[in-house]
Phi, psi and omega in degrees: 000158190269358182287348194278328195296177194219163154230184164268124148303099164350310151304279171232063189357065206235090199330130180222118181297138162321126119312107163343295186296016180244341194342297177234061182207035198273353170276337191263000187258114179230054142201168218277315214227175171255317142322326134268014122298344172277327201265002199304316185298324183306322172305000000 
């Protein structure tokens, strides 16, 4: 299962772990938060 993986947030490049609410969209997800996703343009 995918739950042990980690990415790098984009943002503020900071490891961030699989979710249940990412279950089936976890190749497409890259920030941690919906706070750095709203902040994606400032980087």
């Amino acid at each position: 299962m995918k739950n042990k993986e980690t990415k790098i947030c984009k943002v503020c490049n900071k490891p961030f772990s699989w979710r249940k609410k990412w279950e089936r969209d976890w190749e497409n997800v890259i920030y941690c938060s919906e706070k750095c996703r709203r902040n994606k343009k400032a980087s």
